[in-house]
PDB file of N, CA, C and O in Angstrom:
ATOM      1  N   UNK A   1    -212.903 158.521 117.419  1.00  0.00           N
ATOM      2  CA  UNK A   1    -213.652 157.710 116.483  1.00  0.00           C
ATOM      3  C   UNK A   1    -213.197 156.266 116.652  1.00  0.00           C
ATOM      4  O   UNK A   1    -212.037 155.955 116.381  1.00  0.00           O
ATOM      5  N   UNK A   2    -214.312 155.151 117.208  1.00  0.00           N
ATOM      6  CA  UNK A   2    -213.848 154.406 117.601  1.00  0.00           C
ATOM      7  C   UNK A   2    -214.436 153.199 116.461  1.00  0.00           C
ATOM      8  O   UNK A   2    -215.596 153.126 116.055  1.00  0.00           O
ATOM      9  N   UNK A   3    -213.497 152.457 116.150  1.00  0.00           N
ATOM     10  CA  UNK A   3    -213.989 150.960 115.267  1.00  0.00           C
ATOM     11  C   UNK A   3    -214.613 151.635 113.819  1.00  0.00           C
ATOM     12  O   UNK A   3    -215.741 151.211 113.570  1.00  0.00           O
ATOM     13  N   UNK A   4    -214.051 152.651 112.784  1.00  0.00           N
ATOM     14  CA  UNK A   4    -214.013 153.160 111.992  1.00  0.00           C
ATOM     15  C   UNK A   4    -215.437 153.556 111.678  1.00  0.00           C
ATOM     16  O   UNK A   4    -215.794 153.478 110.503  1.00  0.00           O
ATOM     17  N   UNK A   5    -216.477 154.063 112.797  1.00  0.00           N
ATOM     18  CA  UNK A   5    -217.414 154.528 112.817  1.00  0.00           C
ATOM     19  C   UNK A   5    -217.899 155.729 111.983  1.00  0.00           C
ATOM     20  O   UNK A   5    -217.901 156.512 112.932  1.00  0.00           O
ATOM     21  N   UNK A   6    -218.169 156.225 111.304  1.00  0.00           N
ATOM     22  CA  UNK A   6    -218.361 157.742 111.259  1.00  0.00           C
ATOM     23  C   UNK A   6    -219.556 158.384 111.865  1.00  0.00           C
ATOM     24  O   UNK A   6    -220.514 157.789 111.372  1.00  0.00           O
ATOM     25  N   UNK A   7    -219.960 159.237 112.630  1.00  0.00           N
ATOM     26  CA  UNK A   7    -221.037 159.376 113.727  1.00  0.00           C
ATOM     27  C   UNK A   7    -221.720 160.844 113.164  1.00  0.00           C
ATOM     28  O   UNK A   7    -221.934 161.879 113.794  1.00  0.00           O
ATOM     29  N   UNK A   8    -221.965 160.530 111.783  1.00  0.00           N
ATOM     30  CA  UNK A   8    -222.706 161.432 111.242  1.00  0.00           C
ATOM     31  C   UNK A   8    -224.121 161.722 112.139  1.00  0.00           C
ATOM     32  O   UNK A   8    -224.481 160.847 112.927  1.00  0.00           O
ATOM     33  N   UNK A   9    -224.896 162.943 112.005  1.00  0.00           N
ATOM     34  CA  UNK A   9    -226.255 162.881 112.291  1.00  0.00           C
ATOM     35  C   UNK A   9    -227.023 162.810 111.360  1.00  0.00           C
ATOM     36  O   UNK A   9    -226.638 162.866 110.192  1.00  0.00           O
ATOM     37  N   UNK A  10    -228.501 162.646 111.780  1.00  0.00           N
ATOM     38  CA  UNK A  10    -229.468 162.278 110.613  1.00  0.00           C
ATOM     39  C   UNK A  10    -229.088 163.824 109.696  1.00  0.00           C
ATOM     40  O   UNK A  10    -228.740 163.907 108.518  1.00  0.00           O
ATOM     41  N   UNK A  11    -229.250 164.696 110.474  1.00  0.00           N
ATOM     42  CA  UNK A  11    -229.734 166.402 109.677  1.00  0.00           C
ATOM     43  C   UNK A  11    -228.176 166.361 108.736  1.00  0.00           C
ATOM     44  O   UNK A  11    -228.249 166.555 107.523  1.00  0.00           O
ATOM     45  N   UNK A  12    -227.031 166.141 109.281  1.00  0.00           N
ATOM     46  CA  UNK A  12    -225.765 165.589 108.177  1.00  0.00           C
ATOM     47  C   UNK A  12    -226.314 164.866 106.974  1.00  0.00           C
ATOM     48  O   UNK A  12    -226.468 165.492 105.925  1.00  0.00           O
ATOM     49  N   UNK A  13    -226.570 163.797 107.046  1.00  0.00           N
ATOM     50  CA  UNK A  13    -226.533 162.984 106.187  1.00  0.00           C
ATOM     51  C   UNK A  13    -227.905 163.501 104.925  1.00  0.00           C
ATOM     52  O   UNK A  13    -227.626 163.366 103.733  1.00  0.00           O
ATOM     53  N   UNK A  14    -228.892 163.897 105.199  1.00  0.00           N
ATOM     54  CA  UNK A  14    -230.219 164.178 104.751  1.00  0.00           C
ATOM     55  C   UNK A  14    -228.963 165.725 103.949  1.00  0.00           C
ATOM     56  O   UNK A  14    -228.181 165.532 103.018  1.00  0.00           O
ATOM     57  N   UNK A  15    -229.085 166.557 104.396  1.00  0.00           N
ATOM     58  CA  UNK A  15    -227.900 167.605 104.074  1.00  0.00           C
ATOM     59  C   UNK A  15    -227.178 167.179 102.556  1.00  0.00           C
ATOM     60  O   UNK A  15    -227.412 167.508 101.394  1.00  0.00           O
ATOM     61  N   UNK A  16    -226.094 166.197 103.266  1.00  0.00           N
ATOM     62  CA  UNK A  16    -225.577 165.571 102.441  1.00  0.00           C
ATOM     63  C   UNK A  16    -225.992 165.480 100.834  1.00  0.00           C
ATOM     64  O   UNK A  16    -225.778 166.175  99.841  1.00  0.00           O
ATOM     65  N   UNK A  17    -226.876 163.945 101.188  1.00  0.00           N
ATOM     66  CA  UNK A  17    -227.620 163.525 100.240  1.00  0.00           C
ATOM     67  C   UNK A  17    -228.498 164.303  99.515  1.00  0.00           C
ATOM     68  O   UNK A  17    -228.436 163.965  98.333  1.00  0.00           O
ATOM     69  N   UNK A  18    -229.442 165.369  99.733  1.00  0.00           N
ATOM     70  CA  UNK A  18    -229.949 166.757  99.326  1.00  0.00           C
ATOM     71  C   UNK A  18    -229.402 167.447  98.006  1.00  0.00           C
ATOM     72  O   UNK A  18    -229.933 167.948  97.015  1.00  0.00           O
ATOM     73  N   UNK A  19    -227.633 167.176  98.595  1.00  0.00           N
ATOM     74  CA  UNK A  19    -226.917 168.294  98.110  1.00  0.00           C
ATOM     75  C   UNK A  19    -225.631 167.459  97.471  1.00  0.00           C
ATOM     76  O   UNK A  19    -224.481 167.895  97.407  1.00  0.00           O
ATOM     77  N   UNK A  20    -226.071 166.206  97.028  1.00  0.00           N
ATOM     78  CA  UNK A  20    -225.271 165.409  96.629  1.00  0.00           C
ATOM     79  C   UNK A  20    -224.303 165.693  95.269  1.00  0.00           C
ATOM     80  O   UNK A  20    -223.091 165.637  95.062  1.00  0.00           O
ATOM     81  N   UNK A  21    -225.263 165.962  94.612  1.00  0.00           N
ATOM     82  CA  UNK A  21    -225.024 167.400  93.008  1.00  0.00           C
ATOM     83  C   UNK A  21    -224.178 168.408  92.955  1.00  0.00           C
ATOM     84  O   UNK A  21    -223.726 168.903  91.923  1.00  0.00           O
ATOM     85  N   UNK A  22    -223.820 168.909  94.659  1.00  0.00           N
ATOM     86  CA  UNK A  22    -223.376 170.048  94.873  1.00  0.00           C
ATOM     87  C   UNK A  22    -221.888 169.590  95.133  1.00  0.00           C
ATOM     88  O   UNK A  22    -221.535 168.411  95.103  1.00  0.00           O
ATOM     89  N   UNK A  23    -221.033 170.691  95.400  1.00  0.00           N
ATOM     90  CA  UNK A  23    -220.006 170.493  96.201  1.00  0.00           C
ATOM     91  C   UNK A  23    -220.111 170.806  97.265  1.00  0.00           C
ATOM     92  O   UNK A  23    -220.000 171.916  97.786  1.00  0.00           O
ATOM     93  N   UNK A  24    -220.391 169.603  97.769  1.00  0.00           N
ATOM     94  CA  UNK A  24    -220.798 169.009  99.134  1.00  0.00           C
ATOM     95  C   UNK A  24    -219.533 167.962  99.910  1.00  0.00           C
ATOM     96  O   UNK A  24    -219.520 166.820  99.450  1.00  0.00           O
ATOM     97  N   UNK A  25    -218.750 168.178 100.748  1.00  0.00           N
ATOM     98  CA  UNK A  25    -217.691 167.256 101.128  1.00  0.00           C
ATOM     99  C   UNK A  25    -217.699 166.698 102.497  1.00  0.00           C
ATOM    100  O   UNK A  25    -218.107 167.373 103.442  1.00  0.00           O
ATOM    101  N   UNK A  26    -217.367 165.779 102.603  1.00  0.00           N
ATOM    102  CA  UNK A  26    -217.129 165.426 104.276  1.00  0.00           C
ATOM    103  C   UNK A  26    -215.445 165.506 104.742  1.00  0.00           C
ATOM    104  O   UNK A  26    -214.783 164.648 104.159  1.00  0.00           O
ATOM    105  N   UNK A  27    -214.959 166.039 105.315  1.00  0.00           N
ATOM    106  CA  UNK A  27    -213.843 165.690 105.718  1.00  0.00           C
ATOM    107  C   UNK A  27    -213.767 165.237 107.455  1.00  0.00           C
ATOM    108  O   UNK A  27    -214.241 165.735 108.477  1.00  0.00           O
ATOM    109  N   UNK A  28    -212.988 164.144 107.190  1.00  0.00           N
ATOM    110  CA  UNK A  28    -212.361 163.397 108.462  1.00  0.00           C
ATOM    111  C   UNK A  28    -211.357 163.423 108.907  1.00  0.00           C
ATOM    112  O   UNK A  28    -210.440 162.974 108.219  1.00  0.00           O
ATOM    113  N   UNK A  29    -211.040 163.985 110.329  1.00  0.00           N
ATOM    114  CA  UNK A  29    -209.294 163.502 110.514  1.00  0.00           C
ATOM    115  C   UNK A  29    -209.553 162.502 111.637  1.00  0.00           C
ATOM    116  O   UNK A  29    -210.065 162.743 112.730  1.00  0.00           O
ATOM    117  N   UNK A  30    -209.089 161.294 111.153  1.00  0.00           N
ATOM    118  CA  UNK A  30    -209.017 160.054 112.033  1.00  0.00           C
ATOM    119  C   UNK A  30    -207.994 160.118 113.010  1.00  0.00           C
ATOM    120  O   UNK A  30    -206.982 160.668 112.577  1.00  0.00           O
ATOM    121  N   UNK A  31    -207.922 159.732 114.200  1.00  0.00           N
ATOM    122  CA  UNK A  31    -206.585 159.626 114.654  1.00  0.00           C
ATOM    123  C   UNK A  31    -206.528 158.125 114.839  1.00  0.00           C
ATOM    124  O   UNK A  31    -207.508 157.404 115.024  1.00  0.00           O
ATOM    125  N   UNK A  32    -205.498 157.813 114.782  1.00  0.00           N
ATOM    126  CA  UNK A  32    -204.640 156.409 114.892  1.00  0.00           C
ATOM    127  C   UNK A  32    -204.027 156.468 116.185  1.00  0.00           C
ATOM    128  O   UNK A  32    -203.288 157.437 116.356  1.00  0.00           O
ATOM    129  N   UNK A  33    -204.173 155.565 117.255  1.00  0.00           N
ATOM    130  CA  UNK A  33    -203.524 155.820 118.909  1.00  0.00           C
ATOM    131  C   UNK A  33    -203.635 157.550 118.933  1.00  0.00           C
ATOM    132  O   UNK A  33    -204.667 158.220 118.925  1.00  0.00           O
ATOM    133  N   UNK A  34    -201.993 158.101 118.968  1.00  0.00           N
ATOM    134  CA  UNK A  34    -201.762 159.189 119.425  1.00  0.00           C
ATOM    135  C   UNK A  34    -202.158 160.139 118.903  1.00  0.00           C
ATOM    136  O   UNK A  34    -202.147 159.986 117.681  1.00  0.00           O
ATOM    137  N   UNK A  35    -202.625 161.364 119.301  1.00  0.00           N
ATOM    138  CA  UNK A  35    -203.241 162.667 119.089  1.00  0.00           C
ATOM    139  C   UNK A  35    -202.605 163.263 117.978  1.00  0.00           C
ATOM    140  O   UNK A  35    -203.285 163.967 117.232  1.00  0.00           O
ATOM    141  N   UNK A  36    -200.700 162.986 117.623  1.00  0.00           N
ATOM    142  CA  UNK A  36    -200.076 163.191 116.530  1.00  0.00           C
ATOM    143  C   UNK A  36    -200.247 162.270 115.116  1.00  0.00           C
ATOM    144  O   UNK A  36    -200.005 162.629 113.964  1.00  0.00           O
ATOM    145  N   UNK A  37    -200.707 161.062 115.560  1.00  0.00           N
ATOM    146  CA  UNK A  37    -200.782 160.228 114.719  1.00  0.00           C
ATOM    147  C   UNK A  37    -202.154 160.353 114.104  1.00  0.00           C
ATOM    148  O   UNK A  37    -203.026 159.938 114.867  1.00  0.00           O
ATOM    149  N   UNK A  38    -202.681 160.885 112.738  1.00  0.00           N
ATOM    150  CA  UNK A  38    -203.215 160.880 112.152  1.00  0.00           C
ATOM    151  C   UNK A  38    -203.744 160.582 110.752  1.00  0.00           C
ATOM    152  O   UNK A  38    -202.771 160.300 110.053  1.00  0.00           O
ATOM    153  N   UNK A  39    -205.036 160.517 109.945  1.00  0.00           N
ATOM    154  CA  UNK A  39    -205.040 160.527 108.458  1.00  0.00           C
ATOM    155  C   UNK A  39    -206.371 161.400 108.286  1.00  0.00           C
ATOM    156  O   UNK A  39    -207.359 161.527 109.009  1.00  0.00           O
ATOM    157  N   UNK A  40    -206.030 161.935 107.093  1.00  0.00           N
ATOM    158  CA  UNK A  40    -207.448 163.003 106.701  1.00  0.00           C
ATOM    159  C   UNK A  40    -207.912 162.384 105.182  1.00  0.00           C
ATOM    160  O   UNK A  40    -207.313 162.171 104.128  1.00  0.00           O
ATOM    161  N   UNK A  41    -209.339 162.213 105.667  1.00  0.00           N
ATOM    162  CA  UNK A  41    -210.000 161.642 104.458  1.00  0.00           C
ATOM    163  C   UNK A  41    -210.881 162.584 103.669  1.00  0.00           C
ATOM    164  O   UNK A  41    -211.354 163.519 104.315  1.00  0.00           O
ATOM    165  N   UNK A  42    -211.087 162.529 102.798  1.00  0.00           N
ATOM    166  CA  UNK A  42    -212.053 163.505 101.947  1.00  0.00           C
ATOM    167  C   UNK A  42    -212.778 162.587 101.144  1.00  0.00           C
ATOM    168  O   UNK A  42    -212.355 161.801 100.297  1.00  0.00           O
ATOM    169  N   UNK A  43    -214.342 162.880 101.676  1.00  0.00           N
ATOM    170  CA  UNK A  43    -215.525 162.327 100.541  1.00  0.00           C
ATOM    171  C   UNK A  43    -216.723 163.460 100.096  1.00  0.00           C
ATOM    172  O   UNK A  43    -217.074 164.528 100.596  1.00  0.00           O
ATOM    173  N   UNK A  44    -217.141 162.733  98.980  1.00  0.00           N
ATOM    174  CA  UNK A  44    -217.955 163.596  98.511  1.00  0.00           C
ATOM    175  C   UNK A  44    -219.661 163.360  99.360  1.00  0.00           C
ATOM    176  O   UNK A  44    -220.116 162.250  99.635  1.00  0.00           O
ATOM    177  N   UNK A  45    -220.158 164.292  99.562  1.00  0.00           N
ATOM    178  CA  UNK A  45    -221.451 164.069  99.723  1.00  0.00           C
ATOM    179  C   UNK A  45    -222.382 163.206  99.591  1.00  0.00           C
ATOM    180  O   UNK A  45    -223.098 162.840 100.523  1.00  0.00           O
ATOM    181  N   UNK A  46    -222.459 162.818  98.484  1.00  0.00           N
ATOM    182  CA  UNK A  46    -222.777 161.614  98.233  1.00  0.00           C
ATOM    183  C   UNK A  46    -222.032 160.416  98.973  1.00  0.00           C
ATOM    184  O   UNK A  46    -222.574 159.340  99.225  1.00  0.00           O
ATOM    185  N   UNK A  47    -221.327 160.592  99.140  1.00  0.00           N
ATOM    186  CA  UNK A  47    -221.086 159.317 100.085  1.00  0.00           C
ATOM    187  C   UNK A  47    -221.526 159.195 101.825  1.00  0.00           C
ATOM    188  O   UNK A  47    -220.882 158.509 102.619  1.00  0.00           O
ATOM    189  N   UNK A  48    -222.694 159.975 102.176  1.00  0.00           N
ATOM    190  CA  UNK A  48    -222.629 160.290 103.602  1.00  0.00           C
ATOM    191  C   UNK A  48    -223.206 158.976 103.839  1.00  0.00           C
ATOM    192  O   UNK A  48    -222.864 158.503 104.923  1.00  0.00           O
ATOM    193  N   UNK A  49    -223.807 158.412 103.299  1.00  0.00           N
ATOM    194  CA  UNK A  49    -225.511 157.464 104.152  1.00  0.00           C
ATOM    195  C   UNK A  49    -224.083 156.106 103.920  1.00  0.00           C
ATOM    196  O   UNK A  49    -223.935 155.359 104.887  1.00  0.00           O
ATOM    197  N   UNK A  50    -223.025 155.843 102.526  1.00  0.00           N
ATOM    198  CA  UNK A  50    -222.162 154.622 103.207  1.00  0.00           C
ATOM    199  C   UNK A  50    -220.933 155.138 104.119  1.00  0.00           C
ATOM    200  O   UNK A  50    -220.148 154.314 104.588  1.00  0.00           O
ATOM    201  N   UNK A  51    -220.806 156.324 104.326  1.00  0.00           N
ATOM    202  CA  UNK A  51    -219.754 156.269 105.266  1.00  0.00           C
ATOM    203  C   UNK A  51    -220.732 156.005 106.850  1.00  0.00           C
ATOM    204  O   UNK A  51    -220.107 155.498 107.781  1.00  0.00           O
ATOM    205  N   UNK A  52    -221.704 156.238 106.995  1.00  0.00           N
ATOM    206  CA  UNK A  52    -222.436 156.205 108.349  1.00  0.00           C
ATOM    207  C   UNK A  52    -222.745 154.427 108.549  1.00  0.00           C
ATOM    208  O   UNK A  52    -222.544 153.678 109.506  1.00  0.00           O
ATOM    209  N   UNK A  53    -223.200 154.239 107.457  1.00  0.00           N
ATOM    210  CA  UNK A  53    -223.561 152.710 107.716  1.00  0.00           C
ATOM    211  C   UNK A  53    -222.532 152.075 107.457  1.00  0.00           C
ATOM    212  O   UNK A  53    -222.252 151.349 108.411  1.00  0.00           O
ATOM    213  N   UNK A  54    -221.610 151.960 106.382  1.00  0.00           N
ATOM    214  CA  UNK A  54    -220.323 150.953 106.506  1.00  0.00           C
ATOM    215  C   UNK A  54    -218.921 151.860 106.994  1.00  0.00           C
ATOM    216  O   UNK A  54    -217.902 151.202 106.784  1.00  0.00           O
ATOM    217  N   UNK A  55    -218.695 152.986 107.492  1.00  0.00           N
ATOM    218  CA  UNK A  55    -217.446 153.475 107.957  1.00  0.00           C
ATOM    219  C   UNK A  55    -216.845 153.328 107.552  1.00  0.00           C
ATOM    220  O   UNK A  55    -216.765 152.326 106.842  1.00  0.00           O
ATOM    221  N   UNK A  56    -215.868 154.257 107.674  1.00  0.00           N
ATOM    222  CA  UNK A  56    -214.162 154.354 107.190  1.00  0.00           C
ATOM    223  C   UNK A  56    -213.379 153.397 106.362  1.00  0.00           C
ATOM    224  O   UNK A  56    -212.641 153.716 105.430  1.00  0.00           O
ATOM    225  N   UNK A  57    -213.673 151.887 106.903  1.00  0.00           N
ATOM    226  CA  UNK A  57    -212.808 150.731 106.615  1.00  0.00           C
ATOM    227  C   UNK A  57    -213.653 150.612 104.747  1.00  0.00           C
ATOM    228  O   UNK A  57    -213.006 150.579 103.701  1.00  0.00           O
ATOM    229  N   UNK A  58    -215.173 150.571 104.864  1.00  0.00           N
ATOM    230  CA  UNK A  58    -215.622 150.282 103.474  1.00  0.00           C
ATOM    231  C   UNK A  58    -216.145 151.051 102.882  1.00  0.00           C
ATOM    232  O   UNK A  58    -217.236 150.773 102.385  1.00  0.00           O
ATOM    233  N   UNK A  59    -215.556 152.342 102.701  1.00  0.00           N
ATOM    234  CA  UNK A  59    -216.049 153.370 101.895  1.00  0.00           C
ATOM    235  C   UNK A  59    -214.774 153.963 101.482  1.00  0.00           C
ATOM    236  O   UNK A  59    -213.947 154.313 102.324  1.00  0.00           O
ATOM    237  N   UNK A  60    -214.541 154.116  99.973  1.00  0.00           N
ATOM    238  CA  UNK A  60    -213.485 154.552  99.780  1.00  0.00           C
ATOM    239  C   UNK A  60    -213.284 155.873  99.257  1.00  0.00           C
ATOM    240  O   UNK A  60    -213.815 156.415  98.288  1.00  0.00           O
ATOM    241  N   UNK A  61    -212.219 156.398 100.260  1.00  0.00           N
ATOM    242  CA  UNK A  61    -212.353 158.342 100.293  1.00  0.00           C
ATOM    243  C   UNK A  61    -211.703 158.792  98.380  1.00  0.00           C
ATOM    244  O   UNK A  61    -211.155 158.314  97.387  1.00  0.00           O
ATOM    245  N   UNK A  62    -212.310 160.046  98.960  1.00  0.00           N
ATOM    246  CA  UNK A  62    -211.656 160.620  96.985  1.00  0.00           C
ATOM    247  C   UNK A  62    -210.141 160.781  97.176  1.00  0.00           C
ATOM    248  O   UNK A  62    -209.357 160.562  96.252  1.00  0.00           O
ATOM    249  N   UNK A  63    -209.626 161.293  98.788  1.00  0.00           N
ATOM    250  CA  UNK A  63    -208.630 161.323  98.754  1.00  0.00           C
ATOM    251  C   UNK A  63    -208.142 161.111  99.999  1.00  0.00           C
ATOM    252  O   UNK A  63    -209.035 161.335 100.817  1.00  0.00           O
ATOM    253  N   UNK A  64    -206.892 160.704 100.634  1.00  0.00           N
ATOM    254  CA  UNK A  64    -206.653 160.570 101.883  1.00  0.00           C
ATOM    255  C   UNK A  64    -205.144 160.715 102.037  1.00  0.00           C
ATOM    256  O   UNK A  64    -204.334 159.991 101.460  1.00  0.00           O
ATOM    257  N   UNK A  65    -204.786 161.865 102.992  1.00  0.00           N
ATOM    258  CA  UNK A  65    -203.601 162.401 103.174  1.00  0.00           C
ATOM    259  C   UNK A  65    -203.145 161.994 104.388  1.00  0.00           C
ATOM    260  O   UNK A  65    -203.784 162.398 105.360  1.00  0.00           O
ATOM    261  N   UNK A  66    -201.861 161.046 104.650  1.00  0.00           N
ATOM    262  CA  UNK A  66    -201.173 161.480 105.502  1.00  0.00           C
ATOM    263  C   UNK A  66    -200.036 162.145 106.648  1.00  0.00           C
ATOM    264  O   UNK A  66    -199.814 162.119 107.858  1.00  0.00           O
ATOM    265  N   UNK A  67    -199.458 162.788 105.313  1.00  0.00           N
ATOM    266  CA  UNK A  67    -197.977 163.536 105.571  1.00  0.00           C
ATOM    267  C   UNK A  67    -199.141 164.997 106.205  1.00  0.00           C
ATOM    268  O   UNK A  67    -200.160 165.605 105.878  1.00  0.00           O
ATOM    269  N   UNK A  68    -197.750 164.925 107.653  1.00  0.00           N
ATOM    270  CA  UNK A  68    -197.491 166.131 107.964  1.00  0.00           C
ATOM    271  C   UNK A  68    -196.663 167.301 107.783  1.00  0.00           C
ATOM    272  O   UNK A  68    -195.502 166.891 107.818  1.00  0.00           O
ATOM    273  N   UNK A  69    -196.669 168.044 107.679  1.00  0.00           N
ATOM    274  CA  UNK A  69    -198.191 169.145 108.190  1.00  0.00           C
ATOM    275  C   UNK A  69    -199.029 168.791 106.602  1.00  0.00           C
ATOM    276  O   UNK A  69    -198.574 168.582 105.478  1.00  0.00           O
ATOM    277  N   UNK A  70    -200.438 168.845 107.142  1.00  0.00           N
ATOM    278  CA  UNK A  70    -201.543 169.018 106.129  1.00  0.00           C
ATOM    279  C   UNK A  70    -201.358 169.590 105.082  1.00  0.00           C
ATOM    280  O   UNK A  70    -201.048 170.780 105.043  1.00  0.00           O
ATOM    281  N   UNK A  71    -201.578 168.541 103.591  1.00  0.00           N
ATOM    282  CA  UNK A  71    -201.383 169.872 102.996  1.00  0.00           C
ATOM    283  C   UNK A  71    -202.471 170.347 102.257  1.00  0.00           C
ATOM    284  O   UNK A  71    -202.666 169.792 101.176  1.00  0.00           O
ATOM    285  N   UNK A  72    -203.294 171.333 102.628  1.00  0.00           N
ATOM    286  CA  UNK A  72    -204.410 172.340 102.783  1.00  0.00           C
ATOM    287  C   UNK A  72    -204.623 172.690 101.172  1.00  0.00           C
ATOM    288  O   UNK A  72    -205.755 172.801 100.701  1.00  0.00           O
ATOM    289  N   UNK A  73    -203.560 172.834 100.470  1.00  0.00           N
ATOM    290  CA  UNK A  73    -203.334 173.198  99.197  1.00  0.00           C
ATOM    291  C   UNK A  73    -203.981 171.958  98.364  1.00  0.00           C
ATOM    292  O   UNK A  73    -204.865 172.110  97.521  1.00  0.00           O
ATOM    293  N   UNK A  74    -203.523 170.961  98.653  1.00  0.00           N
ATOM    294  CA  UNK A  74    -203.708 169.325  97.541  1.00  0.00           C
ATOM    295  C   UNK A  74    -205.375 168.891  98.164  1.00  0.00           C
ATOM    296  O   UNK A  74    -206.138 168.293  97.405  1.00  0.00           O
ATOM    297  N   UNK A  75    -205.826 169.263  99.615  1.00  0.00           N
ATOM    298  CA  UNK A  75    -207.477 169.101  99.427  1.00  0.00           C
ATOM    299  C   UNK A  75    -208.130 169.985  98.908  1.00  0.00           C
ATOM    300  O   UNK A  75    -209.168 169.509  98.449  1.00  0.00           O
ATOM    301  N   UNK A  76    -208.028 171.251  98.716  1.00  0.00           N
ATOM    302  CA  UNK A  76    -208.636 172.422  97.641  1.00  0.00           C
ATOM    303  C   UNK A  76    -208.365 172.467  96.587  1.00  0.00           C
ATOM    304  O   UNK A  76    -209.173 173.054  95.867  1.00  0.00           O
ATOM    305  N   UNK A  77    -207.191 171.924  95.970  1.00  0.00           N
ATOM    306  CA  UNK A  77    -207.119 171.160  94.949  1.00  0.00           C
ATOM    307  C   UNK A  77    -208.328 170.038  94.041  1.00  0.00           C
ATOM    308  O   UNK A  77    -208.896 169.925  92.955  1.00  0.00           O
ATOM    309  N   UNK A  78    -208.204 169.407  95.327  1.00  0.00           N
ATOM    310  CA  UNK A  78    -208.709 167.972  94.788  1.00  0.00           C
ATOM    311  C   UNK A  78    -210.555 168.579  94.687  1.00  0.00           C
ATOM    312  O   UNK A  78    -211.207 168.352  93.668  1.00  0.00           O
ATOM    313  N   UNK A  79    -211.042 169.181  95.644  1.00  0.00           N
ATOM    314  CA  UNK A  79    -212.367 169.628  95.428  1.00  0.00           C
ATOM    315  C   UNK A  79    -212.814 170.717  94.346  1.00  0.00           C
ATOM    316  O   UNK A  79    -213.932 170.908  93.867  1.00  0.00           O
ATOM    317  N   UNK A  80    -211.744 171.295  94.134  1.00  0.00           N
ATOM    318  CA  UNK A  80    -212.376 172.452  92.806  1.00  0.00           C
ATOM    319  C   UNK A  80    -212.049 171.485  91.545  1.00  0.00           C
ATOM    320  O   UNK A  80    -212.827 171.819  90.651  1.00  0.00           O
ATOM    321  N   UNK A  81    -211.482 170.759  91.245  1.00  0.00           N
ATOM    322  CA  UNK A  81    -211.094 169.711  90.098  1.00  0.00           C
ATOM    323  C   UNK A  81    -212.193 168.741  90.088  1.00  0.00           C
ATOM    324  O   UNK A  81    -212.831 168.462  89.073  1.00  0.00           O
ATOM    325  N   UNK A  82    -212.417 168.179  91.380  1.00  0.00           N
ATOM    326  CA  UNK A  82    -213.303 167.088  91.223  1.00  0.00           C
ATOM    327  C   UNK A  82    -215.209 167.632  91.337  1.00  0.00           C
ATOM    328  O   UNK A  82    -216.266 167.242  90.842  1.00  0.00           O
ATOM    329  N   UNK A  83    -214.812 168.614  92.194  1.00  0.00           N
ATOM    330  CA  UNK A  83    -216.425 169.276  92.240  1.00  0.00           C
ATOM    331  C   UNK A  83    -216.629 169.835  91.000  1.00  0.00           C
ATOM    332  O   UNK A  83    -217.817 170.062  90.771  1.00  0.00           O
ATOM    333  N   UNK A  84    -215.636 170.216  89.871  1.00  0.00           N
ATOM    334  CA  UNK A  84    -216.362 170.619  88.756  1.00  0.00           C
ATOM    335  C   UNK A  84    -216.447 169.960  87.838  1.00  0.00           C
ATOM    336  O   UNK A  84    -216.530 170.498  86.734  1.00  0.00           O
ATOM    337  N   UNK A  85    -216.459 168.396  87.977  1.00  0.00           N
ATOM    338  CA  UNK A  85    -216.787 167.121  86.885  1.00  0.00           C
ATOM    339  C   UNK A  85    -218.305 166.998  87.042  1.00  0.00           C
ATOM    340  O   UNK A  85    -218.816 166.531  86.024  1.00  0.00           O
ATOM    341  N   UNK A  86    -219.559 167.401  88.444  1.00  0.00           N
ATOM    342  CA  UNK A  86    -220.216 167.298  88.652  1.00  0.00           C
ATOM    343  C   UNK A  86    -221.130 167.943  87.818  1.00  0.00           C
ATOM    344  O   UNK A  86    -222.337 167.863  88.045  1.00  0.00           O
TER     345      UNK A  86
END
């Protein structure tokens, strides 16, 4: 992912937006240089059409982790808490 692009497709984003109501999520793992060096972002659905047109840098994720190892627990977390404010 180059120049904080996100390279959604149209049928993504339409998806997305559709299902914006829903718990609907995007997750990203960016890498930074090295293949170890990473960050994982989490957005909601609703955010597909500004993460495609303004990317990574101006869209701000619900949550973004970067300690390793992943922790798998605090993004299923964050989506059953936050998907049920919807």
């Amino acid at each position: 992912m180059s120049g904080q692009k996100v390279p959604l497709s149209s049928h993504q984003i339409s998806f997305l937006t559709r299902h914006q109501h829903a718990s609907a999520w995007v997750l990203i793992k960016a890498h930074i240089g090295k293949q170890k060096d990473y960050k994982v972002f989490l957005y909601r659905g609703a955010q597909a059409i500004a993460l495609f047109e303004d990317g990574l840098r101006n869209t701000k994720p619900v949550v973004m982790l970067k300690e390793k190892p992943l922790m798998w627990d605090k993004i299923f977390e964050v989506i059953k808490n936050v998907g049920s404010d919807s």
